[in-house]
RODO-2510 file (C-alpha; in nm, 4 decimals, decimal comma):
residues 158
     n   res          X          Y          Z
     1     x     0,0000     0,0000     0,0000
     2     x     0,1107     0,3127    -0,0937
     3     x     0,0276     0,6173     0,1220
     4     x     0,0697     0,9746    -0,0143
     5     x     0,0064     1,3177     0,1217
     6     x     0,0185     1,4429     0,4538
     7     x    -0,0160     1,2887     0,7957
     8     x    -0,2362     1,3943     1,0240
     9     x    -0,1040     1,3878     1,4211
    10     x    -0,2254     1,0607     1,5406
    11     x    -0,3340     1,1082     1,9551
    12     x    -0,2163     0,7255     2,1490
    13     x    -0,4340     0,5983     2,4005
    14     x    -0,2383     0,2901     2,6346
    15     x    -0,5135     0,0355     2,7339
    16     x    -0,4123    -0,2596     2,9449
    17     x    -0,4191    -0,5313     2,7009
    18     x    -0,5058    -0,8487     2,9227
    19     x    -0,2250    -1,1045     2,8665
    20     x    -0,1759    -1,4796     2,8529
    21     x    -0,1082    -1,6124     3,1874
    22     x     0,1693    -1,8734     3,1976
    23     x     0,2401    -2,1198     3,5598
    24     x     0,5117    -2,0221     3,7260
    25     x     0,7136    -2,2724     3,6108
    26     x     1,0861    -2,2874     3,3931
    27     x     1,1556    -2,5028     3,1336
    28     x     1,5214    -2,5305     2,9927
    29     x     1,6702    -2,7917     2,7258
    30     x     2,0473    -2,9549     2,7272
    31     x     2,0757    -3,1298     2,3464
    32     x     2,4000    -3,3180     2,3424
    33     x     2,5378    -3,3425     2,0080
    34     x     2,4318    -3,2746     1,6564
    35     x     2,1173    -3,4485     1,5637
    36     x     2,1285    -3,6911     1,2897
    37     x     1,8480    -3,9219     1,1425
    38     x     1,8766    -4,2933     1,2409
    39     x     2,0947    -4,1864     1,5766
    40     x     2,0458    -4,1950     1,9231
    41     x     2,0849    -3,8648     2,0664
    42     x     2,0270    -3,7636     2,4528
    43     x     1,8143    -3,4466     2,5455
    44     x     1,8071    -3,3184     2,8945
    45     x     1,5303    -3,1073     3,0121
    46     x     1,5231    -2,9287     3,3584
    47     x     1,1728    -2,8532     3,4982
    48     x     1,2058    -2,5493     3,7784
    49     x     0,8717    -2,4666     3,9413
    50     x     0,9250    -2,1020     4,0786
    51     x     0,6557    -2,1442     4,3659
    52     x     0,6027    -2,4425     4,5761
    53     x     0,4008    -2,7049     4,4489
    54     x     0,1985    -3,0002     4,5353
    55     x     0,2698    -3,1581     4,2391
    56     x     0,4833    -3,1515     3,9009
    57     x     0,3881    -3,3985     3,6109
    58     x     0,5700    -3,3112     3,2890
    59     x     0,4374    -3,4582     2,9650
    60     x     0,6442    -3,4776     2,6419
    61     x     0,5293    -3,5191     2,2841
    62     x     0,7622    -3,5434     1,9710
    63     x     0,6634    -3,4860     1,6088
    64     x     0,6486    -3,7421     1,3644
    65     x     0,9785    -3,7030     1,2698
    66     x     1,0925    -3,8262     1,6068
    67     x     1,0876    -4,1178     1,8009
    68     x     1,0939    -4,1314     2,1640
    69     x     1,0666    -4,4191     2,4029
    70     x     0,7117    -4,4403     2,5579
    71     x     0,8112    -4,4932     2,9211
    72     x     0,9915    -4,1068     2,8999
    73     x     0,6822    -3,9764     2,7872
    74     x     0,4959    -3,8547     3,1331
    75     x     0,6885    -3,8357     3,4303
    76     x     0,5217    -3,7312     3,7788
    77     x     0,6732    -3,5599     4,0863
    78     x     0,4951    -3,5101     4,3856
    79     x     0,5507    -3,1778     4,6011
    80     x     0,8267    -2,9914     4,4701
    81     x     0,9727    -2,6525     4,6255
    82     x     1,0028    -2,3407     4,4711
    83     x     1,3614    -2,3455     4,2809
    84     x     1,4508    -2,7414     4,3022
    85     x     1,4627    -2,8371     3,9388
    86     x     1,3571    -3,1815     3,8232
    87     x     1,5501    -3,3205     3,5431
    88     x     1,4727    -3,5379     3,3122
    89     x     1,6840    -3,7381     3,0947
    90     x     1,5609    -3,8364     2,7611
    91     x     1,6693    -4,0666     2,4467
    92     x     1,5023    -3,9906     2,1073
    93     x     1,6143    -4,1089     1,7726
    94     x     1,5365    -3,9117     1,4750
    95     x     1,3883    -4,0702     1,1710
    96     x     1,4126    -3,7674     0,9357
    97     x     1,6198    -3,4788     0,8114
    98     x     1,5036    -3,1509     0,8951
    99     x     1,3044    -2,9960     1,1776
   100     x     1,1686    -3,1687     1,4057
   101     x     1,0282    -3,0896     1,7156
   102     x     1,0173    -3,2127     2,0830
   103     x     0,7351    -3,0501     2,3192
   104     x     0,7535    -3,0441     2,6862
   105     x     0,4606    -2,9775     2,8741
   106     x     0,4327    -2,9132     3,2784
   107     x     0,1862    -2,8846     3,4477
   108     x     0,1612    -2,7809     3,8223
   109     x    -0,0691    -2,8670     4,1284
   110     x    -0,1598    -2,6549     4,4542
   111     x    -0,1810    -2,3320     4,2601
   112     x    -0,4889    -2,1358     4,3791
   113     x    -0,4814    -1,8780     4,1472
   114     x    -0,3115    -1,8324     3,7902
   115     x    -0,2116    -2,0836     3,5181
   116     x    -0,1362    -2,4134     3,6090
   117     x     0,0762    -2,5491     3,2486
   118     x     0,3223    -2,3868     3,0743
   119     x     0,4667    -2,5396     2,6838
   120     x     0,8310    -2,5763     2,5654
   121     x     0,9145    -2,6383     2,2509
   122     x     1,2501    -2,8143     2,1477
   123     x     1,3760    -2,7540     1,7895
   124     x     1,6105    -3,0028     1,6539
   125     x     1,7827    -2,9180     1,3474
   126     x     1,8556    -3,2687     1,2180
   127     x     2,1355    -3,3219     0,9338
   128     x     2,2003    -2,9864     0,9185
   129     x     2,3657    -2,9308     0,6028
   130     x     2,1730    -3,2278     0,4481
   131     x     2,1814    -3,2970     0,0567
   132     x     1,9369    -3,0241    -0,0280
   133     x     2,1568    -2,7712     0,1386
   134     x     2,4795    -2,9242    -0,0342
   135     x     2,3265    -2,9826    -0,4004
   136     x     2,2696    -2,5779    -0,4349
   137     x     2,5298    -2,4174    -0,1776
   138     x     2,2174    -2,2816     0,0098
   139     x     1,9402    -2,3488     0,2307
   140     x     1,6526    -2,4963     0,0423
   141     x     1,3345    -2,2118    -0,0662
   142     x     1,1150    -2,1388     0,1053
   143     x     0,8087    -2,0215    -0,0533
   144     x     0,4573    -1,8049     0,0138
   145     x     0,0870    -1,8209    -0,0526
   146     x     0,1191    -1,7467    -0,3966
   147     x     0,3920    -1,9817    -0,4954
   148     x     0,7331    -1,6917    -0,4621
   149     x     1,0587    -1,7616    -0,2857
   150     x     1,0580    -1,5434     0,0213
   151     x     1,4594    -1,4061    -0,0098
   152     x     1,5989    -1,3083     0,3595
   153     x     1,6988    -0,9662     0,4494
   154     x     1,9405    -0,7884     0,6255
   155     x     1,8715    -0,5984     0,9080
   156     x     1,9991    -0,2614     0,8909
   157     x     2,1213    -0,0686     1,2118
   158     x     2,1551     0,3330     1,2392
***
């Protein structure tokens, strides 16, 4: 859209904008190694509830693309205190090249008030620099709605 003539002053009003709430809970990720398709690779994730809690049960789901062993994929803790991470250590084998993606879900008891889950998404770059990426000496197109290759931009700094 192209916009010509003058401007007139525009007056800002703030409103409070209500916001998601999210439990007051931390989710971090460890990935050791490069992921590969076909390879065992270990993830640890650290679960930090920043309140006391009666209860911590963390629930993991992987994308097709993934395999993880069944027994990993819910894990309960009873009362945990504020600050005392849980860790969990996982094994997942990725079947394909490309993105995949791990969530971790927690989800918190004895809160009277607020959220009680908060989601973490892992994103696991498998093969990176797979054949795609080698057969053209760049990353593979991506493109929009319309069928065009959306080109990446610098950003420009003044």
């Amino acid at each position: 859209m192209i916009v010509v003539g003058l401007l007139a002053p525009v007056a800002f009003v703030r409103a409070d904008v209500p916001h998601k709430q999210v439990a007051p809970v931390d989710i971090s990720s460890i990935v050791d190694g490069t992921p590969h398709a076909g390879q065992l690779l270990e993830i640890e994730v650290t679960v930090t509830p920043r309140i006391d809690v009666s209860s911590l049960h963390v629930s993991l789901v992987a994308a097709e693309g993934l395999s993880l062993d069944a027994s990993a994929a819910e894990q309960s803790f009873g009362h945990t205190a504020a600050h005392q991470p849980r860790k969990l250590t996982l094994q997942v084998t990725p079947r394909e090249s490309g993105m995949q993606l791990l969530s971790v879900i927690a989800e918190i008891g004895g809160v009277e008030n607020g959220a009680t889950r908060r989601t973490n998404t892992i994103e696991l770059l498998v093969d990176p620099g797979s054949a795609v990426q080698k057969s053209t000496g760049r990353k593979p197109s991506v493109t929009d709605a319309t069928g065009q290759r959306i080109q990446s931009m610098r950003g420009v700094t003044h």
